[in-house]
PyMOL commands that place a pseudoatom at each C-alpha (Angstrom):
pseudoatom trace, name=CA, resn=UNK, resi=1, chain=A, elem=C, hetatm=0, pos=[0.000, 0.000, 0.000]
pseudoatom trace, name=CA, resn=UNK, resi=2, chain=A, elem=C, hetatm=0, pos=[1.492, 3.444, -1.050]
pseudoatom trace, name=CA, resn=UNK, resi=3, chain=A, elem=C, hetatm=0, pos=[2.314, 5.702, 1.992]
pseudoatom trace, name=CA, resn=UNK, resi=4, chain=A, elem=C, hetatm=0, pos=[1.252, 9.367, 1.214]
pseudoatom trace, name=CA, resn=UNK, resi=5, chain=A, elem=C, hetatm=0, pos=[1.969, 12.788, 2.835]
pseudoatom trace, name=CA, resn=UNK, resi=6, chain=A, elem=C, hetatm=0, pos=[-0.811, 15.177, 1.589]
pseudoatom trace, name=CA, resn=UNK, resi=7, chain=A, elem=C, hetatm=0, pos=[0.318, 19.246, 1.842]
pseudoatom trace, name=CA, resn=UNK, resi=8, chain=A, elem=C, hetatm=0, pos=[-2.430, 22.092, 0.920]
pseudoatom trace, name=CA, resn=UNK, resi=9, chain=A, elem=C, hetatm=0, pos=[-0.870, 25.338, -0.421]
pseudoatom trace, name=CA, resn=UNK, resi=10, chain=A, elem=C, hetatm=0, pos=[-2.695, 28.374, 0.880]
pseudoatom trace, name=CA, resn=UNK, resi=11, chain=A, elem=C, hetatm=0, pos=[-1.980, 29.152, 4.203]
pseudoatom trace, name=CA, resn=UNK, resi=12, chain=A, elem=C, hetatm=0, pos=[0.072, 26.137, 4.799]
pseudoatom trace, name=CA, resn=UNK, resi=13, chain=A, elem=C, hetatm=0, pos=[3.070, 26.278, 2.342]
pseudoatom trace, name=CA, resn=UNK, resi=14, chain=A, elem=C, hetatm=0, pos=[2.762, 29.738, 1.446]
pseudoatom trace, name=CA, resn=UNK, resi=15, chain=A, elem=C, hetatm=0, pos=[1.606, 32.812, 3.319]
pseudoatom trace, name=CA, resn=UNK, resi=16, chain=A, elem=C, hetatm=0, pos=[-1.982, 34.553, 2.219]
pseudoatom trace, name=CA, resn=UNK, resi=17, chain=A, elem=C, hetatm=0, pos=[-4.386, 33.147, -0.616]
pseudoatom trace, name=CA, resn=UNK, resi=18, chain=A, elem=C, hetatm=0, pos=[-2.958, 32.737, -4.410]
pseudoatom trace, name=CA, resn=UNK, resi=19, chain=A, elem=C, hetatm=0, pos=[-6.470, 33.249, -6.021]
pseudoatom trace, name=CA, resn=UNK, resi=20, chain=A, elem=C, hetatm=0, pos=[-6.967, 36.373, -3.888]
pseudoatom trace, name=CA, resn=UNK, resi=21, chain=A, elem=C, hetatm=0, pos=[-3.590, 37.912, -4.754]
pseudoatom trace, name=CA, resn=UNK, resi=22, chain=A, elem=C, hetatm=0, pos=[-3.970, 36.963, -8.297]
pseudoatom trace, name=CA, resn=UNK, resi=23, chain=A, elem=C, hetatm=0, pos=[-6.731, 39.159, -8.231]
pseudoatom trace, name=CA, resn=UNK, resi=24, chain=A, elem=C, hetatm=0, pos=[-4.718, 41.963, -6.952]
pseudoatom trace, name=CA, resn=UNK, resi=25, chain=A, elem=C, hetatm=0, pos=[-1.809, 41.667, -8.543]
pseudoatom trace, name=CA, resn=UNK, resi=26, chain=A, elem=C, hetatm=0, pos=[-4.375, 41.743, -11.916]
pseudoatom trace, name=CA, resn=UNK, resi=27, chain=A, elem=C, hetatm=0, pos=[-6.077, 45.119, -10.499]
pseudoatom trace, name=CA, resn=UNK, resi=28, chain=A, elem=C, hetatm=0, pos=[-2.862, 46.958, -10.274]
pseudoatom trace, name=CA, resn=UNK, resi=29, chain=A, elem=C, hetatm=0, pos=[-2.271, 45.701, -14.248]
pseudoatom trace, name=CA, resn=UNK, resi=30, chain=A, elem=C, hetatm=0, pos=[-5.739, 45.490, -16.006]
pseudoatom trace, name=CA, resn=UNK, resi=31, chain=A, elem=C, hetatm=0, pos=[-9.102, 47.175, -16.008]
pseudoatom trace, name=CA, resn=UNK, resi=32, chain=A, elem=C, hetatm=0, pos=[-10.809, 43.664, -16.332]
pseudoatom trace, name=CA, resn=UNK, resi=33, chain=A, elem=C, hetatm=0, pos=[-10.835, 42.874, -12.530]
pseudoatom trace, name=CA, resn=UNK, resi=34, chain=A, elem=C, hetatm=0, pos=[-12.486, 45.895, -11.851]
pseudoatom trace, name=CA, resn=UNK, resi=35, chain=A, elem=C, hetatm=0, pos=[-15.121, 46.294, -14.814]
pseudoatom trace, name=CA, resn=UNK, resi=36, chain=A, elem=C, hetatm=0, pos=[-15.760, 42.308, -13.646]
pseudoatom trace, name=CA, resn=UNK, resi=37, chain=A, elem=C, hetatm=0, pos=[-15.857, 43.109, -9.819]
pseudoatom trace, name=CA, resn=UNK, resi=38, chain=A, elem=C, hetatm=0, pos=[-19.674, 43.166, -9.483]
pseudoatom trace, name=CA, resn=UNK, resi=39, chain=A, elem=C, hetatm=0, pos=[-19.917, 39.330, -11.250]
pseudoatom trace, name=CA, resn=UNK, resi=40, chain=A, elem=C, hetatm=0, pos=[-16.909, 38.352, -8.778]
pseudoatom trace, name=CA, resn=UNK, resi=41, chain=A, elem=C, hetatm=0, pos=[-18.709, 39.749, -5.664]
pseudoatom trace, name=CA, resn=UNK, resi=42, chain=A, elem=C, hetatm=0, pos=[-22.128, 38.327, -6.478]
pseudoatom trace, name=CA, resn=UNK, resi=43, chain=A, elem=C, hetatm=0, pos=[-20.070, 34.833, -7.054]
pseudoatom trace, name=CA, resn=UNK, resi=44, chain=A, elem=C, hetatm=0, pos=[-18.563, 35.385, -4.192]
pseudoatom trace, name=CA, resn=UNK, resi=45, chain=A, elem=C, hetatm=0, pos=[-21.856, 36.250, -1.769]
pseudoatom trace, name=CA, resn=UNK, resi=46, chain=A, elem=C, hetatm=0, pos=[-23.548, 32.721, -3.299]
pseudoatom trace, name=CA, resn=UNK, resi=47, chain=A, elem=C, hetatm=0, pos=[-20.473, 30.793, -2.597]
pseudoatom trace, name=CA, resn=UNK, resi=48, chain=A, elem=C, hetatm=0, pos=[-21.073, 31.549, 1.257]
pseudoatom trace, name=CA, resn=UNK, resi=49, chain=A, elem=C, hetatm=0, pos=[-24.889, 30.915, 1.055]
pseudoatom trace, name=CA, resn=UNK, resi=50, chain=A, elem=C, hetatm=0, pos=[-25.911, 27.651, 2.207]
pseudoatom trace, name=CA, resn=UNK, resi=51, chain=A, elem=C, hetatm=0, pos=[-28.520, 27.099, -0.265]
pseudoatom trace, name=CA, resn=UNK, resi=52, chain=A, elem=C, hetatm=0, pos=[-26.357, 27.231, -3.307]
pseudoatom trace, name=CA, resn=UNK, resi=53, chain=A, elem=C, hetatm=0, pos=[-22.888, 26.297, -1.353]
pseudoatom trace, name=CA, resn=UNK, resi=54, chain=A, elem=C, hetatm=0, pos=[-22.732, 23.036, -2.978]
pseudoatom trace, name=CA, resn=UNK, resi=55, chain=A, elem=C, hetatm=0, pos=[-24.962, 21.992, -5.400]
pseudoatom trace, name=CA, resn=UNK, resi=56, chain=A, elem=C, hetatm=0, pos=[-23.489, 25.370, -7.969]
pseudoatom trace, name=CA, resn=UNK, resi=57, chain=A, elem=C, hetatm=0, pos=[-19.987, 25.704, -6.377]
pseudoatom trace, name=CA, resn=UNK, resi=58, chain=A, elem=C, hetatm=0, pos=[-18.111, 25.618, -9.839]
pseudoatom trace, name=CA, resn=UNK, resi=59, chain=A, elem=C, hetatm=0, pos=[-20.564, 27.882, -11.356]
pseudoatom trace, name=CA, resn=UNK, resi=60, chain=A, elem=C, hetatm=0, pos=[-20.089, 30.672, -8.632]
pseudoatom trace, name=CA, resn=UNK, resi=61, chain=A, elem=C, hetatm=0, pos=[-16.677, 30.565, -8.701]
pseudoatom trace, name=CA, resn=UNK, resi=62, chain=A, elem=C, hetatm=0, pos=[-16.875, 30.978, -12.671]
pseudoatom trace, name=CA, resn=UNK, resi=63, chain=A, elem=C, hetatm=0, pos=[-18.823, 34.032, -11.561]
pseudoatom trace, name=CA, resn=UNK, resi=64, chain=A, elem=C, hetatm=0, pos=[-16.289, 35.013, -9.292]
pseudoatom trace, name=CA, resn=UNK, resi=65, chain=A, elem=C, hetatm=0, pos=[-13.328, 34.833, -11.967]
pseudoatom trace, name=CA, resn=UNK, resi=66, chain=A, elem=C, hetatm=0, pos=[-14.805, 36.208, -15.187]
pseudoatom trace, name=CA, resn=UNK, resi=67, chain=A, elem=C, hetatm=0, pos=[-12.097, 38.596, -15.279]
pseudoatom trace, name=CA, resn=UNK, resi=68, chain=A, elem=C, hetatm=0, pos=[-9.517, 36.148, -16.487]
pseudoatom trace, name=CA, resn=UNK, resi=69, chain=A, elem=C, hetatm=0, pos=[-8.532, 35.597, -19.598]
pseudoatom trace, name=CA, resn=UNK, resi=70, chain=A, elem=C, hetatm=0, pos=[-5.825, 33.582, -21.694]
pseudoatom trace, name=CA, resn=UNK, resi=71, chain=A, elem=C, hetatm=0, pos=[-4.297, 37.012, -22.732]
pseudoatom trace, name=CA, resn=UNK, resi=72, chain=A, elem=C, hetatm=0, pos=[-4.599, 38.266, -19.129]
pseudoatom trace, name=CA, resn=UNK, resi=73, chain=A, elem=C, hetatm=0, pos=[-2.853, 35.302, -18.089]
pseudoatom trace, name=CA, resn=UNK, resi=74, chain=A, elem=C, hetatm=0, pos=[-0.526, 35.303, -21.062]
pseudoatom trace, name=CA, resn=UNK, resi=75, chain=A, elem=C, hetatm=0, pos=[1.089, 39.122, -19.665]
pseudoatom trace, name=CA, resn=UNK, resi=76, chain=A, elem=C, hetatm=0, pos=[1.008, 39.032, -16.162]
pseudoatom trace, name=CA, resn=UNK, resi=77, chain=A, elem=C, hetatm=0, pos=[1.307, 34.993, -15.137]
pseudoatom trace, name=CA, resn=UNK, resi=78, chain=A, elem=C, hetatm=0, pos=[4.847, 34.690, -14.941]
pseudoatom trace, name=CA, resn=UNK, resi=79, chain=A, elem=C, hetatm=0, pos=[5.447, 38.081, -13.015]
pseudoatom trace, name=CA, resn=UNK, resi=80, chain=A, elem=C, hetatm=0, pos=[2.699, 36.752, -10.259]
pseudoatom trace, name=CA, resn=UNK, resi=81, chain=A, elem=C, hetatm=0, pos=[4.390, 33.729, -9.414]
pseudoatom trace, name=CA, resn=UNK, resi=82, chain=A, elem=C, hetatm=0, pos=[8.142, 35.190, -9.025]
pseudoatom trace, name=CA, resn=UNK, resi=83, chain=A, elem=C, hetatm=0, pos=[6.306, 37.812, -6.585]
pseudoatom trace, name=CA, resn=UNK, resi=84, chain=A, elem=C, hetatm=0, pos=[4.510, 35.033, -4.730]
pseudoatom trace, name=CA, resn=UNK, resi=85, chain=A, elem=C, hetatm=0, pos=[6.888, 32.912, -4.482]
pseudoatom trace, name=CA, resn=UNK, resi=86, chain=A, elem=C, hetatm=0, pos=[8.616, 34.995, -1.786]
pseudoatom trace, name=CA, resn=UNK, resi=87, chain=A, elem=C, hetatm=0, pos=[5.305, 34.562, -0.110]
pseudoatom trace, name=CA, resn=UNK, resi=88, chain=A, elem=C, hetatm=0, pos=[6.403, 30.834, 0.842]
pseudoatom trace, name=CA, resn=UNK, resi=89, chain=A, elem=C, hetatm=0, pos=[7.008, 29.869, 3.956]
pseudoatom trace, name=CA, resn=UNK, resi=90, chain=A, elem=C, hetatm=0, pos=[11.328, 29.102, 4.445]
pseudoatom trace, name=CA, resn=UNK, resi=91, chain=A, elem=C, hetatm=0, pos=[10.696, 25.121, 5.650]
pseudoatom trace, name=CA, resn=UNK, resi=92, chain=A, elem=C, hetatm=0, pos=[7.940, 24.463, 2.944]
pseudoatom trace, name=CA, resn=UNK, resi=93, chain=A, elem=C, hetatm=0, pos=[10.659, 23.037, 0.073]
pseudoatom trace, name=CA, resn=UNK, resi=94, chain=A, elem=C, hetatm=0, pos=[12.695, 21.291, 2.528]
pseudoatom trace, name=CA, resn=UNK, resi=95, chain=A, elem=C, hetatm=0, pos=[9.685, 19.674, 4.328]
pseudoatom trace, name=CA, resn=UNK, resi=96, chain=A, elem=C, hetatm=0, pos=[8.536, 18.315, 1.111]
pseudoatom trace, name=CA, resn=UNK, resi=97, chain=A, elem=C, hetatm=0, pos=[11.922, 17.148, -0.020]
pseudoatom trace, name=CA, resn=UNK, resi=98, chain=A, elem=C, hetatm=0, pos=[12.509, 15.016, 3.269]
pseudoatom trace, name=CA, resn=UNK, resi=99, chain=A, elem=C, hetatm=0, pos=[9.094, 13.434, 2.834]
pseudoatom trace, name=CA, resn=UNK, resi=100, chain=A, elem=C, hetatm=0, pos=[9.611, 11.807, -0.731]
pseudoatom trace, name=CA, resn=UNK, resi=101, chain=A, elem=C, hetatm=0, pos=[13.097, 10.731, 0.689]
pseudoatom trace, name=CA, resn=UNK, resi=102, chain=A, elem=C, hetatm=0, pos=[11.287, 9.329, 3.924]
pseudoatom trace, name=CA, resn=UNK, resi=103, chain=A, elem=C, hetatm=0, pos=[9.924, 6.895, 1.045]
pseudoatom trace, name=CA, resn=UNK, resi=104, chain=A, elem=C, hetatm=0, pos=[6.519, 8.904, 1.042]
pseudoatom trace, name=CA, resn=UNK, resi=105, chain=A, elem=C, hetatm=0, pos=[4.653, 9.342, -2.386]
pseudoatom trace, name=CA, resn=UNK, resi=106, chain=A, elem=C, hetatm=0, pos=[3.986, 13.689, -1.341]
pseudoatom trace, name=CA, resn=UNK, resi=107, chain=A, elem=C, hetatm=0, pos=[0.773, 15.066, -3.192]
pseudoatom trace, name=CA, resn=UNK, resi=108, chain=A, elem=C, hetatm=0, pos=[-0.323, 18.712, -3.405]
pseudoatom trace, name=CA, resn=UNK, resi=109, chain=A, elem=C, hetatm=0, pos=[-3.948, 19.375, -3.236]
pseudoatom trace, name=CA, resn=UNK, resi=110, chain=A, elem=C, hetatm=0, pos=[-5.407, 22.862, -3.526]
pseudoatom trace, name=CA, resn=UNK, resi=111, chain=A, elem=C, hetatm=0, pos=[-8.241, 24.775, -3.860]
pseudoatom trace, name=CA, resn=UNK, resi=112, chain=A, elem=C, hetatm=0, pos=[-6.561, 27.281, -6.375]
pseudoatom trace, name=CA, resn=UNK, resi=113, chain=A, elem=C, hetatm=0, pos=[-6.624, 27.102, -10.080]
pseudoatom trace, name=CA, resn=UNK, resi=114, chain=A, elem=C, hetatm=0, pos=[-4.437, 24.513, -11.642]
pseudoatom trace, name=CA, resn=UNK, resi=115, chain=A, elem=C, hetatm=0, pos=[-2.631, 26.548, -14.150]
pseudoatom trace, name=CA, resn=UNK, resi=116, chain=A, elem=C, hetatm=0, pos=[-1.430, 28.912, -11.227]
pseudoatom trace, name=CA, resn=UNK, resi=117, chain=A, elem=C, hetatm=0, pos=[-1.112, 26.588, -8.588]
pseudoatom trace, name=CA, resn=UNK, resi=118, chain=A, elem=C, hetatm=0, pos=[1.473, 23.963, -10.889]
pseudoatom trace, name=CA, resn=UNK, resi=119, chain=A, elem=C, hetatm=0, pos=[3.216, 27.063, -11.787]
pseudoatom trace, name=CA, resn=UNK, resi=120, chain=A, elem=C, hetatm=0, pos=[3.794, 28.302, -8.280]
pseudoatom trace, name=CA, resn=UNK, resi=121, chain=A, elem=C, hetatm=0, pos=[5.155, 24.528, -7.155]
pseudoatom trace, name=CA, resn=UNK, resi=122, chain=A, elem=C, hetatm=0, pos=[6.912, 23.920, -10.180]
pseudoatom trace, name=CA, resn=UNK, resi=123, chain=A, elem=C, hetatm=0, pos=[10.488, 24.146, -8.593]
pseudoatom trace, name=CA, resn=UNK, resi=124, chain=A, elem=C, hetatm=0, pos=[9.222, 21.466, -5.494]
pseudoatom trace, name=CA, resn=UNK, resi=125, chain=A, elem=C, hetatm=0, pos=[9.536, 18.095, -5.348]
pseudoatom trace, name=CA, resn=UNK, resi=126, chain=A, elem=C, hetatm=0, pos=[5.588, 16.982, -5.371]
pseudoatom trace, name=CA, resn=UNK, resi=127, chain=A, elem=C, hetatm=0, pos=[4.718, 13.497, -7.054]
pseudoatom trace, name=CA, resn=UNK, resi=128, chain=A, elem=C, hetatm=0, pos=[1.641, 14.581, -7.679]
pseudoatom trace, name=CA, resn=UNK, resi=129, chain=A, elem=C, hetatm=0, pos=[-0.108, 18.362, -7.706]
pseudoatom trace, name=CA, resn=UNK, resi=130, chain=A, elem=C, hetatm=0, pos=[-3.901, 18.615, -7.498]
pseudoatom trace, name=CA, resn=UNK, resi=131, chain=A, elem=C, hetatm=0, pos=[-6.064, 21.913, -8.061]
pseudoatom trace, name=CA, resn=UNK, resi=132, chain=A, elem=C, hetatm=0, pos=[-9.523, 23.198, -9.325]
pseudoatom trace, name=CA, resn=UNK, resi=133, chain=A, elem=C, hetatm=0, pos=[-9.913, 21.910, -12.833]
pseudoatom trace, name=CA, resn=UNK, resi=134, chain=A, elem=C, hetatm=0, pos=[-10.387, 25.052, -14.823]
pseudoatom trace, name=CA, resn=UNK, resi=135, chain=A, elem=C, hetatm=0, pos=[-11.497, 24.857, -18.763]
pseudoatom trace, name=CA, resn=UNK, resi=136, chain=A, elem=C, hetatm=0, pos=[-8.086, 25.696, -21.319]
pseudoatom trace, name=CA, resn=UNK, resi=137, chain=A, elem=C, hetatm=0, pos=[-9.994, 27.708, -23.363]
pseudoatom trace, name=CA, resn=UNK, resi=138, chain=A, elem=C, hetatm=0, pos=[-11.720, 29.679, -20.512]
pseudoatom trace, name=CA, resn=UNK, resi=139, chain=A, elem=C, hetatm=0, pos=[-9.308, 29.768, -17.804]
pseudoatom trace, name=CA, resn=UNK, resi=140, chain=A, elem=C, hetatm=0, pos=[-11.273, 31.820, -15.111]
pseudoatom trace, name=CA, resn=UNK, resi=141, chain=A, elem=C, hetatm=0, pos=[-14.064, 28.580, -15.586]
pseudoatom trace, name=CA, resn=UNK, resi=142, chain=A, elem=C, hetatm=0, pos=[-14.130, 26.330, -12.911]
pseudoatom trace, name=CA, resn=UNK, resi=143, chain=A, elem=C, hetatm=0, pos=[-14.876, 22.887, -14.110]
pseudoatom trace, name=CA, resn=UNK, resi=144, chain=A, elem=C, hetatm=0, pos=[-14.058, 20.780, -10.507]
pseudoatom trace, name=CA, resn=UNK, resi=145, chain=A, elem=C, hetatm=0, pos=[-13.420, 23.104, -7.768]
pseudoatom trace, name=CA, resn=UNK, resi=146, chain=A, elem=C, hetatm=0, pos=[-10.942, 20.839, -5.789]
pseudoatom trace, name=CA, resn=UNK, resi=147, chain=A, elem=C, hetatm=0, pos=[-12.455, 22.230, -1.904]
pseudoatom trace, name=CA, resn=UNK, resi=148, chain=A, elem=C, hetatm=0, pos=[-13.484, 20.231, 0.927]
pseudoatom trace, name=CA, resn=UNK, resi=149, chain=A, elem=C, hetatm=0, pos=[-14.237, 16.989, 0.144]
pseudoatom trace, name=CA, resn=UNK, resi=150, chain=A, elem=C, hetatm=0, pos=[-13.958, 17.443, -3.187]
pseudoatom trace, name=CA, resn=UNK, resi=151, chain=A, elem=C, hetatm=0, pos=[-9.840, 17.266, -2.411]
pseudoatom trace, name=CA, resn=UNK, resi=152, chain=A, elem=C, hetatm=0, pos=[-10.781, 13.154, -1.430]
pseudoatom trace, name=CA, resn=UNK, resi=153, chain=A, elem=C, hetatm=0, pos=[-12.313, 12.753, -4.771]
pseudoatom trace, name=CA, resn=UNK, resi=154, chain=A, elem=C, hetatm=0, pos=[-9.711, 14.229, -6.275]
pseudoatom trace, name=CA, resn=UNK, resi=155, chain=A, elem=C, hetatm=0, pos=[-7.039, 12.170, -4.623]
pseudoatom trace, name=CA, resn=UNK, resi=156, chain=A, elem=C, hetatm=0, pos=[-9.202, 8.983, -5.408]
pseudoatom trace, name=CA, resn=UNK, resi=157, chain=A, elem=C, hetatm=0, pos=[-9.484, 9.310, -8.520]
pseudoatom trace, name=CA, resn=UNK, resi=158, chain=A, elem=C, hetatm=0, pos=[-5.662, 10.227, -9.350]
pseudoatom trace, name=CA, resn=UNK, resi=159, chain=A, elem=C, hetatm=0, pos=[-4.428, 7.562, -6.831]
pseudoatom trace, name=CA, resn=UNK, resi=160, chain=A, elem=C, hetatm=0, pos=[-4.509, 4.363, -9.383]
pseudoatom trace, name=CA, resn=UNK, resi=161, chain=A, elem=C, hetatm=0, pos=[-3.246, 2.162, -6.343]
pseudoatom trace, name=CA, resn=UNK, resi=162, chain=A, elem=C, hetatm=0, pos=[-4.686, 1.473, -2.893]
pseudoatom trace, name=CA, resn=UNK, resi=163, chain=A, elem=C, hetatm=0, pos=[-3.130, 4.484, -0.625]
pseudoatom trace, name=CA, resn=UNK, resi=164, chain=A, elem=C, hetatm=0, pos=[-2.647, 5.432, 3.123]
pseudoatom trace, name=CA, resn=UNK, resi=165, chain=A, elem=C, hetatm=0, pos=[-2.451, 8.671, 4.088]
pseudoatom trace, name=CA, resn=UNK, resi=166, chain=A, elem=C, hetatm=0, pos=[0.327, 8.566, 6.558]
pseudoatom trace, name=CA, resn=UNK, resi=167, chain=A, elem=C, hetatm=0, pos=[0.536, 12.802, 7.154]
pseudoatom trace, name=CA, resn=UNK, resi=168, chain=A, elem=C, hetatm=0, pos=[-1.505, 15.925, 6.019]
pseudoatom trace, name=CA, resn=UNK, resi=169, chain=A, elem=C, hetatm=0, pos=[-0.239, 19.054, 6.395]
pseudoatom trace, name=CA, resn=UNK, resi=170, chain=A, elem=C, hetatm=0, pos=[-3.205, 22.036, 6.226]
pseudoatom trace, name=CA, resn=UNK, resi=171, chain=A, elem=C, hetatm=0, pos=[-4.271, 25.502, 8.116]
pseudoatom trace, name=CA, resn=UNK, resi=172, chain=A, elem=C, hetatm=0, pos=[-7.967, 25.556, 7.284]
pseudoatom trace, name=CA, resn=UNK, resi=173, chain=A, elem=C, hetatm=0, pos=[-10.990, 23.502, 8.637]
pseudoatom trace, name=CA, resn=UNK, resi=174, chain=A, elem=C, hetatm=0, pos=[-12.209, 23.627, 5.132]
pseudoatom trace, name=CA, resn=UNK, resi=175, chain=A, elem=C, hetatm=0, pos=[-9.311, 20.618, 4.684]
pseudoatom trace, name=CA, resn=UNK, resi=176, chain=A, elem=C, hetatm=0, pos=[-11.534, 18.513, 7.971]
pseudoatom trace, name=CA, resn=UNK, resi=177, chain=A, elem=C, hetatm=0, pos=[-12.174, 15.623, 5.040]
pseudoatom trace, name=CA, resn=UNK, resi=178, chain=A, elem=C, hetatm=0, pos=[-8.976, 14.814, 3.956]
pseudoatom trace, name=CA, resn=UNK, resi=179, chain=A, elem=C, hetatm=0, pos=[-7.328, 15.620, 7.434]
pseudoatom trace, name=CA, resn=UNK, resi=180, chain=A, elem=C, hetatm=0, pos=[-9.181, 13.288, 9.145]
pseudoatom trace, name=CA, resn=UNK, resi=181, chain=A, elem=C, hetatm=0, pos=[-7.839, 9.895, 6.523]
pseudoatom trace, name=CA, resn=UNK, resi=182, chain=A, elem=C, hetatm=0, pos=[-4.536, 10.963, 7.962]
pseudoatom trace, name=CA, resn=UNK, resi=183, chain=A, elem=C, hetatm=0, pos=[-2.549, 9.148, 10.402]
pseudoatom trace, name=CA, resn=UNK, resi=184, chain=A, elem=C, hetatm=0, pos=[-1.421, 12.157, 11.615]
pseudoatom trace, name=CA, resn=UNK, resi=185, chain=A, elem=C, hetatm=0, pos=[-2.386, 15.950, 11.048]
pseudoatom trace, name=CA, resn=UNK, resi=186, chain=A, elem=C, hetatm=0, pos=[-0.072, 19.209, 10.990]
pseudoatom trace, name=CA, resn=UNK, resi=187, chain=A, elem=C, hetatm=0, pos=[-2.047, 22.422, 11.456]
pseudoatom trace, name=CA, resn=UNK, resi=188, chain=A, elem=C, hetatm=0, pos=[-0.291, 24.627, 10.301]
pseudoatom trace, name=CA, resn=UNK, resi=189, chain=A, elem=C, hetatm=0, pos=[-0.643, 29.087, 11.026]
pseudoatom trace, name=CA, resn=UNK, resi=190, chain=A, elem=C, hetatm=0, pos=[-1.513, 30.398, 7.872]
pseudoatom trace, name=CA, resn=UNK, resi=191, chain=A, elem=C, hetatm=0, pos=[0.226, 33.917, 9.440]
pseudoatom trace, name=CA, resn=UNK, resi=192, chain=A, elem=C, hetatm=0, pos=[3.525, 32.873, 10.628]
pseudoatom trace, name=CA, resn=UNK, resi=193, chain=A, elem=C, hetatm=0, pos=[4.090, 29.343, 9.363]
pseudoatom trace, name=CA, resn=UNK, resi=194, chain=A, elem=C, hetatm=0, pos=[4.666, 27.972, 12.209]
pseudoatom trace, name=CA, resn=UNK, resi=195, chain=A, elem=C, hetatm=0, pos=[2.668, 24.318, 13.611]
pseudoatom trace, name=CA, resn=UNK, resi=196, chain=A, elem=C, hetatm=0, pos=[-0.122, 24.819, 16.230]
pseudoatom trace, name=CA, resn=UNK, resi=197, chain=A, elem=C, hetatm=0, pos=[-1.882, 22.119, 18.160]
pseudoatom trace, name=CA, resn=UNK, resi=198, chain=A, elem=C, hetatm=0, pos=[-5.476, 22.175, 16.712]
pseudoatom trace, name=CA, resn=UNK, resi=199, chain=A, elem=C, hetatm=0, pos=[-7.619, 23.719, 13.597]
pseudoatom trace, name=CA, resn=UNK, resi=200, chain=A, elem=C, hetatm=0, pos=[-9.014, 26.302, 16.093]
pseudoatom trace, name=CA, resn=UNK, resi=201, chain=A, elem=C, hetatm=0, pos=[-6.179, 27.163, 17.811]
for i in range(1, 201): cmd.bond("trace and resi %d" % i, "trace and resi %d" % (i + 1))
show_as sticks, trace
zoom trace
C-alpha cells in the first residue's frame, strides 16, 4: 500500500491566498478585474450561502473569476508567481523534499486554479499536484473546484493504487475531510508558518 503525505498550499506552504492575490496583482495591471468586480462579488456572496454552497460551487466561482482571460494570463502569469513565491514559507521546500526521501509518495492538493497553482510549485519536489480543474480555453471557468471533500475525490481518482495517508499538512478547517484519513495531522498558522496544536487554535 502506497504511503502518502498530503500538503495544501494556501496558508500552509505559502503565506496569504494565491487566487486572492492573483486578483490583486491583476487590479494593479488590467481594467478587467475591476469592470468584472460586481460578477466576482455576487459569485462570491452565493459561494457563502448555504442554499447554493454546494450543489453550484463551480458555477459561482466561474462568476467570481470572469475577469480572467488567456491574454490576461498570457502578460502578467509569470510576473505573479516570481512575486509570490517569496510569499512561501522558508521550511515548505525542505519539508517536502525530506518526505519523498522518507519513502513517502507527497501530493499537493489545492483549492486554487491549476494553471497557477502547478506554476507556483513547479520548482518542489511533489509526485503529484492537485487543483480546481479550470477549462483551457476559458481559464477563469471552474470545471471541478478541488475544496473540501472534493480534495478526497480528487485524490481517489488520481491515486490508481490502494493508498494510506500517513501525514496531512493544512491551516484551514475547510481541509476537515482529507485531514481526518490521515494518520497524523499538521495544522499549520496560515500567518507565521509555524505548527499549532489544533484547527481552532
Amino acid at each position: 500500500m502506497k504511503k502518502v503525505v498530503v500538503f495544501d498550499f494556501d496558508g500552509t506552504l505559502s503565506a496569504s491566498d494565491a487566487t486572492f492575490e492573483f486578483w490583486r496583482y491583476a487590479a494593479r495591471r488590467s481594467v478587467r478585474p475591476w469592470i468584472f468586480l460586481p460578477c466576482t462579488v455576487f459569485g462570491r456572496l452565493l459561494t457563502k450561502t448555504r442554499w447554493f454552497r454546494t450543489s453550484t460551487n463551480a458555477r459561482n466561482r466561474t462568476l467570481m473569476y470572469g475577469y480572467i482571460s488567456k491574454k490576461l494570463i498570457a502578460r502578467i502569469k509569470d510576473g505573479f508567481v516570481k512575486e509570490h513565491s517569496l510569499r512561501r514559507f522558508g521550511w515548505a521546500a525542505e519539508q517536502v523534499s525530506a518526505e519523498r526521501k522518507a519513502g513517502n509518495y507527497v501530493v499537493l492538493i489545492s483549492a486554487g486554479f491549476d494553471w497557477l497553482i502547478k506554476s507556483l510549485v513547479k520548482d518542489m519536489e511533489f509526485d503529484l499536484v492537485l487543483a480546481s480543474v479550470t477549462d483551457k480555453k476559458r481559464p477563469g471557468k471552474v470545471k471541478f473546484p478541488c475544496f473540501k471533500t472534493n480534495k478526497v475525490i480528487a485524490l481517489d481518482s488520481a491515486m490508481k493504487s490502494k493508498y494510506k495517508i500517513v501525514r496531512s499538512y493544512s491551516d484551514s478547517k475547510n481541509d476537515l475531510p482529507i485531514m481526518s484519513l490521515a494518520d497524523e495531522q499538521i495544522w499549520i498558522d496560515p500567518r507565521t508558518g509555524c505548527r499549532k496544536l489544533t484547527v481552532d487554535s
